[in-house]
Structure formats: C-alpha cells, structure tokens
DSSP file (Angstrom, degrees, kcal/mol; ACC not computed):
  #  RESIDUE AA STRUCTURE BP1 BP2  ACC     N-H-->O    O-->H-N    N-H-->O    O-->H-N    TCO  KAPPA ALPHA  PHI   PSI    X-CA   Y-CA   Z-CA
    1    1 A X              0   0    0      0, 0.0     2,-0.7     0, 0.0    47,-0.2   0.000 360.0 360.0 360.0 133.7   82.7   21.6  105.8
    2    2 A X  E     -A   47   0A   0     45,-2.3    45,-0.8    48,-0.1     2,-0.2  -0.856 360.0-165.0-113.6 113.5   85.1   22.2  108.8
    3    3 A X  E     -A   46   0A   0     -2,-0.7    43,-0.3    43,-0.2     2,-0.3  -0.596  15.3-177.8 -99.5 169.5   84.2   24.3  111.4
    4    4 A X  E     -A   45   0A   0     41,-1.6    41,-1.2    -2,-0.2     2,-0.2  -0.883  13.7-162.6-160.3 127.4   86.4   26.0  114.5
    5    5 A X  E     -A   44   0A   0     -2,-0.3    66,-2.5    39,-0.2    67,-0.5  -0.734   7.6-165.4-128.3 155.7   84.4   28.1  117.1
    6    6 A X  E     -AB  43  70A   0     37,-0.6    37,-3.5    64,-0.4     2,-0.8  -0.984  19.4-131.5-156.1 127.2   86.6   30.6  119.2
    7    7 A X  E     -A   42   0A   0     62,-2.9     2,-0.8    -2,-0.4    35,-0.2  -0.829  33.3-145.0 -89.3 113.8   85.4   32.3  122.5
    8    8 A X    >   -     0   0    0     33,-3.1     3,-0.8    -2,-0.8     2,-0.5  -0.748   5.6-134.5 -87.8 132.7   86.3   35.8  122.0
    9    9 A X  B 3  S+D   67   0B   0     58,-3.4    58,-0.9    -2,-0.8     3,-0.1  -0.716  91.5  11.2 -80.0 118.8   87.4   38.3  124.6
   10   10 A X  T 3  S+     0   0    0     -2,-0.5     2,-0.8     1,-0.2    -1,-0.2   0.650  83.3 137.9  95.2   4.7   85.7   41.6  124.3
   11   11 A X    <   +     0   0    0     -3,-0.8    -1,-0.2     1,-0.1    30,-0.1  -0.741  17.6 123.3 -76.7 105.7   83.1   40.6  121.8
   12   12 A X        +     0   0    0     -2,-0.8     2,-0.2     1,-0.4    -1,-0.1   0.439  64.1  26.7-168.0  13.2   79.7   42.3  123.0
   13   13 A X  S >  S-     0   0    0     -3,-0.1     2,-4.1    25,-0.0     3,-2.3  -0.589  81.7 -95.8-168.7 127.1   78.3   44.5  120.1
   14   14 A X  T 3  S+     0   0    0      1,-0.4     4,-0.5     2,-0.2    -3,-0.0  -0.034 111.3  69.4 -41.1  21.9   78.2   44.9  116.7
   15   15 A X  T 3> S+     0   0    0     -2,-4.1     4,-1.5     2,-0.1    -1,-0.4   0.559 107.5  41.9-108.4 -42.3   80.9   47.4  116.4
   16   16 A X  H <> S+     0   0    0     -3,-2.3     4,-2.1     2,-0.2     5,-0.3   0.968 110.4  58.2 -83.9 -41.2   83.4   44.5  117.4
   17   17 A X  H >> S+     0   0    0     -4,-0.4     3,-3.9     1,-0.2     4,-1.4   0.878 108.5  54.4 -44.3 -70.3   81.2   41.8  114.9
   18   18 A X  H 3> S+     0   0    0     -4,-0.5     4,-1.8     1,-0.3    -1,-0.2   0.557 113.1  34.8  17.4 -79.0   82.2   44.4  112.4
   19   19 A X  H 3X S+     0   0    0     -4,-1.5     4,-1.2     2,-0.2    -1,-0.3   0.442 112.0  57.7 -73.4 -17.2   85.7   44.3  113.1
   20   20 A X  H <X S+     0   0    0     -3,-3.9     4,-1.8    -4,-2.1     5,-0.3   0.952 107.7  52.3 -93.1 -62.1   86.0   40.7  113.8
   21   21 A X  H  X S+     0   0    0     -4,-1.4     4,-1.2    -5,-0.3     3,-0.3   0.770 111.4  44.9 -86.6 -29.1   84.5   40.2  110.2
   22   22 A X  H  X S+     0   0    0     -4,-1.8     4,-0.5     1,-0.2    -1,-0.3   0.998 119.8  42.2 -29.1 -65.5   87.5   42.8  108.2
   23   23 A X  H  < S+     0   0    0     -4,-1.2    -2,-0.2     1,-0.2    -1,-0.2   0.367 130.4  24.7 -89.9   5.7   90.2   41.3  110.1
   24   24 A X  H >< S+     0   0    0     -4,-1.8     3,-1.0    -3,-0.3     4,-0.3   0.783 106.1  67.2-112.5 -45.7   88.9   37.5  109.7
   25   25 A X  H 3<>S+     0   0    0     -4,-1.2     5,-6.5    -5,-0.3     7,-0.2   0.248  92.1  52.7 -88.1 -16.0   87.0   37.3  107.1
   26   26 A X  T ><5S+     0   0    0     -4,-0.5     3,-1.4     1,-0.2    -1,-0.3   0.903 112.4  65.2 -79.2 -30.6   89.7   37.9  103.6
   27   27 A X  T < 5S+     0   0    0     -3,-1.0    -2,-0.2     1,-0.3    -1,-0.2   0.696 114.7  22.0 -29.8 -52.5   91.3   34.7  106.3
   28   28 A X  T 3 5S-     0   0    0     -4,-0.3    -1,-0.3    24,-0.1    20,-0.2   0.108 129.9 -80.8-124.5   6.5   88.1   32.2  105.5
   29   29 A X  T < 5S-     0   0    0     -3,-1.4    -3,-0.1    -5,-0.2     2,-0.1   0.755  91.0 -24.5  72.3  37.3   86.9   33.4  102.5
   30   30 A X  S > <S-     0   0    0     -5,-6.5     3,-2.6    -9,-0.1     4,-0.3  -0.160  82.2 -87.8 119.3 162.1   84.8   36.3  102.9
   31   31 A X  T 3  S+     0   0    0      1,-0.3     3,-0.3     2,-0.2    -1,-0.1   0.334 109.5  81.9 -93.6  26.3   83.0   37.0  106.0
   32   32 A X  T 3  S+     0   0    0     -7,-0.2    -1,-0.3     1,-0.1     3,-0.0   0.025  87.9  67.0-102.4  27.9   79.5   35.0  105.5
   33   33 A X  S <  S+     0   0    0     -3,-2.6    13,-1.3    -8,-0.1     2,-0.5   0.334  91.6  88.2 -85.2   1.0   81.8   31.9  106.7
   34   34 A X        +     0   0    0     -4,-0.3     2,-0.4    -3,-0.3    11,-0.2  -0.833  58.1 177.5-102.4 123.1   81.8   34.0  109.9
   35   35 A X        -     0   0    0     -2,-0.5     9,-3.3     9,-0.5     2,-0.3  -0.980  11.4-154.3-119.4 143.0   79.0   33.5  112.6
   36   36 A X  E     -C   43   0A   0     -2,-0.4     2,-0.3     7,-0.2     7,-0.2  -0.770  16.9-163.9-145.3 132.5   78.8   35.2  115.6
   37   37 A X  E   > +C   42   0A   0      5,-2.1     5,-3.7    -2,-0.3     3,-0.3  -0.874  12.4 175.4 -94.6  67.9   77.2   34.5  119.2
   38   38 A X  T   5S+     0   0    0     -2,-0.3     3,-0.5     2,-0.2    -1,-0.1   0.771  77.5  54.1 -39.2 -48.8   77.2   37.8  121.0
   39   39 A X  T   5S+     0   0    0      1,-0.3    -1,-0.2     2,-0.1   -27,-0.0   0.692 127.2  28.6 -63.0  -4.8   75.1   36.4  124.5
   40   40 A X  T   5S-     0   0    0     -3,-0.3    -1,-0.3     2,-0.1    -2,-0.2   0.520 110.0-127.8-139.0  -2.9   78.0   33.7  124.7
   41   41 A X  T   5 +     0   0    0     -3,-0.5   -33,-3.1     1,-0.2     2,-0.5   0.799  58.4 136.6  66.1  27.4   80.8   35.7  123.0
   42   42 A X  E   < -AC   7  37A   0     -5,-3.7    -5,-2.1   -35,-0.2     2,-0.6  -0.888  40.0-159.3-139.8 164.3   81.7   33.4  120.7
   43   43 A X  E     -AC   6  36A   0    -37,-3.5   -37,-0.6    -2,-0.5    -7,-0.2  -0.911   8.7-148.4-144.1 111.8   82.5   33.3  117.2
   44   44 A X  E     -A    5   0A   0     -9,-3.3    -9,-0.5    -2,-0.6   -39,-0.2  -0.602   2.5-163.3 -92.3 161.1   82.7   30.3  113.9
   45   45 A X  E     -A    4   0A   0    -41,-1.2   -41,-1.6   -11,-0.2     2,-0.2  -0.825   6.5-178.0-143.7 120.1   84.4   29.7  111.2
   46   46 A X  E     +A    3   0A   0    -13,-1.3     2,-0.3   -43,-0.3   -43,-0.2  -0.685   6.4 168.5-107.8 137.6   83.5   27.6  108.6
   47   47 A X  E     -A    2   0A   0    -45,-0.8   -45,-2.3    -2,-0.2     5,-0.1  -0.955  17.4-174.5-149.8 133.8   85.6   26.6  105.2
   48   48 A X  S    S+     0   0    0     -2,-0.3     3,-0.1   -47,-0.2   -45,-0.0   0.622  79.3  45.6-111.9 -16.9   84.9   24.3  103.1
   49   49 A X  S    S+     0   0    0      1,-0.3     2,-0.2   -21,-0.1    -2,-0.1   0.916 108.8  30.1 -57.2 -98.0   88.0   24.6  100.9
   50   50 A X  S    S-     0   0    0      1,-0.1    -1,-0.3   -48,-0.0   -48,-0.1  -0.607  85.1 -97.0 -89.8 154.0   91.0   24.9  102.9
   51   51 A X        -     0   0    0     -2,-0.2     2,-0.7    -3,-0.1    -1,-0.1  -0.224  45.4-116.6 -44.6 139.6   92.0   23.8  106.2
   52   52 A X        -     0   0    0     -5,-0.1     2,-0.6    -7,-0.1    -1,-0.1  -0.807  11.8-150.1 -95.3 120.8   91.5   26.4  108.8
   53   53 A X    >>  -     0   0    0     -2,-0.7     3,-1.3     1,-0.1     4,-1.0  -0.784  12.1-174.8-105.6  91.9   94.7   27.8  110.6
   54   54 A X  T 34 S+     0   0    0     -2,-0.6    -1,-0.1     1,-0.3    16,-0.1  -0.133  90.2  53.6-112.9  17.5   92.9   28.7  114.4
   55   55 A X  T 3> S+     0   0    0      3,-0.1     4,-1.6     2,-0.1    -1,-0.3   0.433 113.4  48.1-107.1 -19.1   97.0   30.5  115.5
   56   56 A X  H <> S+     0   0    0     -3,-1.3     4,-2.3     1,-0.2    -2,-0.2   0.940 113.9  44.9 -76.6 -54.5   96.2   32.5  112.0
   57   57 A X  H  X S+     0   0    0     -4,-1.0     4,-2.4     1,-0.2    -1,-0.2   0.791 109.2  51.4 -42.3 -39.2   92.9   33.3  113.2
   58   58 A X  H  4 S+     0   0    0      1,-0.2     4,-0.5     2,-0.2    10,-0.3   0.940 115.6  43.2 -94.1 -34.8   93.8   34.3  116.7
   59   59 A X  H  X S+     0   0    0     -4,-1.6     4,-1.0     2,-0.2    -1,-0.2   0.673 100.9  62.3 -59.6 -23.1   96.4   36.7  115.4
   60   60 A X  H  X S+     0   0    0     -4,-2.3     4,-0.5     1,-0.2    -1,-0.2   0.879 112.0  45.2 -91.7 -27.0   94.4   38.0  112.8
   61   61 A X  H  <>S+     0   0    0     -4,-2.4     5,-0.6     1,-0.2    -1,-0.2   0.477  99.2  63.7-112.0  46.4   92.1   39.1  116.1
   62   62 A X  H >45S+     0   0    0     -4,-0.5     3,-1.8     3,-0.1    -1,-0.2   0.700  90.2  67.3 -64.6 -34.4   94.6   40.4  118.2
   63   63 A X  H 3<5S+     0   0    0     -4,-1.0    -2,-0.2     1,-0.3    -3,-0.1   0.652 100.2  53.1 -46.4 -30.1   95.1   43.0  115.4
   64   64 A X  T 3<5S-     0   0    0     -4,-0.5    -1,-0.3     2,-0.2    -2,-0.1   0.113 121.1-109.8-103.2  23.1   91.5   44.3  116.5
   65   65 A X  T < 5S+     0   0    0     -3,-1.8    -2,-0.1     1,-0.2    -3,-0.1   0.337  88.1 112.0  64.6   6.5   92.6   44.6  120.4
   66   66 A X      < -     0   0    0     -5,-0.6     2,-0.4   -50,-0.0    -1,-0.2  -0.525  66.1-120.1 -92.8 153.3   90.2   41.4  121.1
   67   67 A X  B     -D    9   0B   0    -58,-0.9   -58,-3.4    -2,-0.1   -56,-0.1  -0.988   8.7-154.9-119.7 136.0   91.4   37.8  122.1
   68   68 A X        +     0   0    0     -2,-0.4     2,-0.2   -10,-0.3   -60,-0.2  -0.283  22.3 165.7 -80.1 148.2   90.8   34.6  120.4
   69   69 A X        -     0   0    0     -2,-0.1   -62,-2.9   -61,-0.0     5,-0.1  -0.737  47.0-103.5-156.7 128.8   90.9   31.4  123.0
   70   70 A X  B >   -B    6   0A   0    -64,-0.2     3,-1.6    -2,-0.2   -64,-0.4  -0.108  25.0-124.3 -62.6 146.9   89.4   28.1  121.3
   71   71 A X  T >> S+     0   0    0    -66,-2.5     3,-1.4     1,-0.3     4,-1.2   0.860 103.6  59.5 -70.9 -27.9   86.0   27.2  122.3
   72   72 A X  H 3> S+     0   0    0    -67,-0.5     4,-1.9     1,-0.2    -1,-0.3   0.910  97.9  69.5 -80.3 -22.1   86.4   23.7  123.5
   73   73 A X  H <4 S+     0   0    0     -3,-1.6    -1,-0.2     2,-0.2    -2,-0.2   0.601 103.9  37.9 -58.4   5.0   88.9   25.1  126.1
   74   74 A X  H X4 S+     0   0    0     -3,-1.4     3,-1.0    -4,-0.3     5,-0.4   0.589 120.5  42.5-134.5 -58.6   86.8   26.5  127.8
   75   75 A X  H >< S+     0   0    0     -4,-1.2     3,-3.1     1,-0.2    -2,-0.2   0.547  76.8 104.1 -69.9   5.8   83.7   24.0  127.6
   76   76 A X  T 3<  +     0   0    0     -4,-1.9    -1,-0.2     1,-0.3    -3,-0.1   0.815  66.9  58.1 -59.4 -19.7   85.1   21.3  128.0
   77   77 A X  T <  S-     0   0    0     -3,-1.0    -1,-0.3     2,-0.2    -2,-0.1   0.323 118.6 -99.4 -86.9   2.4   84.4   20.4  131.5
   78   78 A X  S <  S+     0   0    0     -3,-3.1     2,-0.4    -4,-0.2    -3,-0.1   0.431 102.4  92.1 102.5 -29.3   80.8   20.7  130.6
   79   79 A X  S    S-     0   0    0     -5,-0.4    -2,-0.2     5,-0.0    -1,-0.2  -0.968  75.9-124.7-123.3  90.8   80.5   24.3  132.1
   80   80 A X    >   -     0   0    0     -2,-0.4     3,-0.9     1,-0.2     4,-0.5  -0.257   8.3-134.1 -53.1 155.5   81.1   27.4  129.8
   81   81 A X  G > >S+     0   0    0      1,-0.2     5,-1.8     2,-0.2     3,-0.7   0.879 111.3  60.5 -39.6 -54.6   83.7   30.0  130.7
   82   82 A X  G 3 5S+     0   0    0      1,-0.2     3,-0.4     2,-0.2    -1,-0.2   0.643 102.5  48.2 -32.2 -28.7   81.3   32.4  129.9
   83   83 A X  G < 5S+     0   0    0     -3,-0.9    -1,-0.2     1,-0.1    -2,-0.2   0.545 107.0  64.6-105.4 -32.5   78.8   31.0  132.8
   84   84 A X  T < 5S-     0   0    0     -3,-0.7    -2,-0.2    -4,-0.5    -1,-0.1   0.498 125.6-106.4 -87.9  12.5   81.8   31.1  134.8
   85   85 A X  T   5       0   0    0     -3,-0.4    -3,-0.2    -4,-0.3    -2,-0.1   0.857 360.0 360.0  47.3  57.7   82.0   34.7  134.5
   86   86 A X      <       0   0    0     -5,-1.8    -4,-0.1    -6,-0.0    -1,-0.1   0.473 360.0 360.0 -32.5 360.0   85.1   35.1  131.9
C-alpha cells in the first residue's frame, strides 16, 4: 500500500475534511483512503492499486480554496512547519 501525506493550508474543521474528501476522494478511490490530522493539518492518501499522482492531488485541493504542500517538506529538518507556526 502506498501512502503520500500532504500538510494542508487551511485545514482546521470538519467542514474543510468534508470538502477535502469530495474533491480528493473519486482521485484515490473513494474517500476511506483519506485520513485526516486536524491538530497538525495534515492529510493521507493511501492506494493500493494505482500509483498516486501528489501534482493531481494538489490541484484537485486547490479547487476547494485550500493548499496542498507535501509533508516531508516541511518535516524534514526534524521540526514540523506546523510547530513553526505555518
């Protein structure tokens, strides 16, 4: 199973999970591949079919006024963005 975790901008209540999981979810093959981290903003996807296509992804939530940015950019140094006040 291949996962790809995405810090979302603007994620911070279940009105946006909501929306994340319309506009992602026909993407990955129904939205209980999608799981969601409100306190940390951040948002999987799991497939176990197909490869997952993370510029498809980020477009499909720009369509919901939110931005995708991939989660190891921002942790890599060991320090979330999130912690850094994103």
């Amino acid at each position: 199973m291949k996962q790809v975790a995405f810090l979302i901008k603007g994620l911070d209540c279940g009105d946006e999970v909501a929306l994340l999981k319309r506009a992602v979810g026909p993407l990955v093959g129904g939205e209980l591949n999608l799981d969601f981290d409100l306190l940390n903003s951040k948002m999987t996807v799991r497939s176990t079919a197909a490869e997952i296509d993370p510029e498809s992804i980020r477009a499909a939530v720009a369509t919901t006024g939110m931005t995708a940015f991939p989660w190891k950019d921002f942790c890599a140094a060991g320090v979330c963005a999130v912690q850094e006040n994103f």
